[in-house]
C-alpha positions in Angstrom: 0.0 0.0 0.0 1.5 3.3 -1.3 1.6 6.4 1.5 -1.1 7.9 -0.4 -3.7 5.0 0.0 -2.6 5.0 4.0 -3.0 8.6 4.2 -6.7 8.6 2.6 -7.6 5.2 4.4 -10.7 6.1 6.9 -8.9 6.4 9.8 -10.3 3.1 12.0 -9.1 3.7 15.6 -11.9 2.0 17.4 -11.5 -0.6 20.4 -13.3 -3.2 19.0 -15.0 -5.3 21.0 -14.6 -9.1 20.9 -17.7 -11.5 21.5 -16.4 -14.7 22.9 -18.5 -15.0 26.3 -18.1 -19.1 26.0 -20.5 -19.4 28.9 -23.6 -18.1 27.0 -25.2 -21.2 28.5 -24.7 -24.0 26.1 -21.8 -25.5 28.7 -19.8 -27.1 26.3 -16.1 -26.7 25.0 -14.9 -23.5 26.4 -17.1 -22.6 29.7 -15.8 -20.6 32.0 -12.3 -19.6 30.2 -11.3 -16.3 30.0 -12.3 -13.5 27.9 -10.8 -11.7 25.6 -13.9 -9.0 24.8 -12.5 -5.9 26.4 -8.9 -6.2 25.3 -7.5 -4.6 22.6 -4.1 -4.7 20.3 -2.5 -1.0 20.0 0.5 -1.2 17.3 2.6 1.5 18.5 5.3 2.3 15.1 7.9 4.8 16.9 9.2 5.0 13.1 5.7 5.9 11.5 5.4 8.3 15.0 2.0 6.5 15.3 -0.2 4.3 17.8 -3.4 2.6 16.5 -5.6 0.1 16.8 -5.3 -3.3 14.6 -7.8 -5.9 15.9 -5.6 -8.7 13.4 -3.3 -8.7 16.3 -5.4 -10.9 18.0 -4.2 -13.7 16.0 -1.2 -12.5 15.0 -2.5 -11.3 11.5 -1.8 -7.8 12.0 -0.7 -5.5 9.0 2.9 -5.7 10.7 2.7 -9.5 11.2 1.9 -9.9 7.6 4.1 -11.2 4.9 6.9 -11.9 7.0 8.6 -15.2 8.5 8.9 -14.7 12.2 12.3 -16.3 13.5 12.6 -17.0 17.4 16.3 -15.0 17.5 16.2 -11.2 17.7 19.8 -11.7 16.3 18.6 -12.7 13.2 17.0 -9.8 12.2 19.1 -6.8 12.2 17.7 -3.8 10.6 14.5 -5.1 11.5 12.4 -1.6 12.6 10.5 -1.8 16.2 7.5 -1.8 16.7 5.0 -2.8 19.8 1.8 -4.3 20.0 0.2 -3.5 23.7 -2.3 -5.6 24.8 -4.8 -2.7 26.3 -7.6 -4.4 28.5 -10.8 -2.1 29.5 -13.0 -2.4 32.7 -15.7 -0.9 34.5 -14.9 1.2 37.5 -17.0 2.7 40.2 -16.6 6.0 37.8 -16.6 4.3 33.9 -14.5 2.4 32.1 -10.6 2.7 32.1 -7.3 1.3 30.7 -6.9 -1.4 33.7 -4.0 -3.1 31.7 -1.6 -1.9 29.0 1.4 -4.3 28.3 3.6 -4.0 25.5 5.5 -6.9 23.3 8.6 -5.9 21.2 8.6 -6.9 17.4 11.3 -6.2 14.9 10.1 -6.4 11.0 12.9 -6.4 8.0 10.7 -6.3 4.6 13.5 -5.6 2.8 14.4 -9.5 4.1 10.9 -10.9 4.2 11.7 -11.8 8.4 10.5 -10.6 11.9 11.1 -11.2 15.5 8.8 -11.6 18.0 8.9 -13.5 21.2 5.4 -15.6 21.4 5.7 -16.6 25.2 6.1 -12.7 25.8 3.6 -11.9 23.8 1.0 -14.4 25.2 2.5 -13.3 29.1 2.0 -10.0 28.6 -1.6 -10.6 26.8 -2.2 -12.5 30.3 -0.6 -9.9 32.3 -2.9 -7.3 31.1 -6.4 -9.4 31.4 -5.3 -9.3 35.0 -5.2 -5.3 35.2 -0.9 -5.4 35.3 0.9 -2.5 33.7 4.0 -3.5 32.1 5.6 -0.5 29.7 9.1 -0.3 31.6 9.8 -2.6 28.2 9.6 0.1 26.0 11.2 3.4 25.0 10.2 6.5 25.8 9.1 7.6 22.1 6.9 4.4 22.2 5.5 5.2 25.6 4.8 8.9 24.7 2.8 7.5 21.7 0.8 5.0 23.8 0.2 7.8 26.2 -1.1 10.0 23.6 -3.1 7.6 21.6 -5.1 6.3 24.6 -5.7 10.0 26.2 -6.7 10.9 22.6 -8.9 7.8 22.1 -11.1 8.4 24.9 -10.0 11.4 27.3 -12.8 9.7 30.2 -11.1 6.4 30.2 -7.6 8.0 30.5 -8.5 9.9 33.4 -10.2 7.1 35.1 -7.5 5.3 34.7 -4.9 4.4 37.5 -2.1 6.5 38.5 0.1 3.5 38.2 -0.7 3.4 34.5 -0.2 7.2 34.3 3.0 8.0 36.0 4.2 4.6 33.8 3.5 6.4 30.4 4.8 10.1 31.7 8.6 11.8 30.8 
């Protein structure tokens, strides 16, 4: 996709929510596991200067994740350019919905090489982490944080300030 075609996409930045409730009352395969309906993926691109929302993340078919062979050694991608996919999970407080989780996974993508790096058990951990209401950001740098920040106060300004002053001093200078 040329920069033109990204610049006059529809902007999409919407935390889609995710149906799965397994325990809708049929009982079978599933009930009672965990669910994934209030969490989304934010790709934050510290090249592109840029934090959005790409619900392909959930099953690792993000537009970064595309077209590329992931290897299992950071080392074998060298030029690959970072990015971070934080696994943002939403809940209902006594005053509104907030950001209760935010943890973010490294990825490196090379095009020019066709290869990526990405750590699946940290990606899956942090996915975890952040159903559970953890913050985990001390991972990434501070242009990537500044993004995430910015994006999620941007996104929805209630849910930011509802949100816990762990999360808040975690994403500030």
């Amino acid at each position: 996709m040329s920069s033109d075609q990204s610049s006059n996409k529809k902007k999409n930045n919407a935390f889609t929510i995710i149906k799965d409730d397994s325990t809708d009352g049929h009982g079978g395969y599933g009930a009672g596991t965990i669910s994934l309906e209030n969490m989304s993926p934010v790709i934050v691109d510290p090249n592109g200067n840029k934090a959005y929302v790409d619900m392909g993340a959930m099953h690792a078919r993000s537009e970064i994740e595309r077209r590329v062979k992931f290897l299992p050694n950071r080392d074998e991608v060298p030029n690959g350019l970072l990015y971070w996919i934080v696994w943002v999970n939403v809940e209902r407080g006594e005053n509104g919905p907030y950001y209760a989780g935010v943890a973010g996974s490294e990825i490196r993508v090379d095009r020019s090489i066709k290869r990526a790096y990405k750590s699946m058990a940290e990606h899956v951990t942090h996915m975890e982490k952040s159903l559970k209401g953890k913050i985990i950001v001390d991972n990434m740098d501070d242009q990537s944080k500044k993004l995430l920040k910015e994006f999620l106060e941007e996104f929805n300004e209630e849910m930011w300030n509802n949100s816990t002053e762990e999360l808040k001093n975690a994403l500030s200078d």
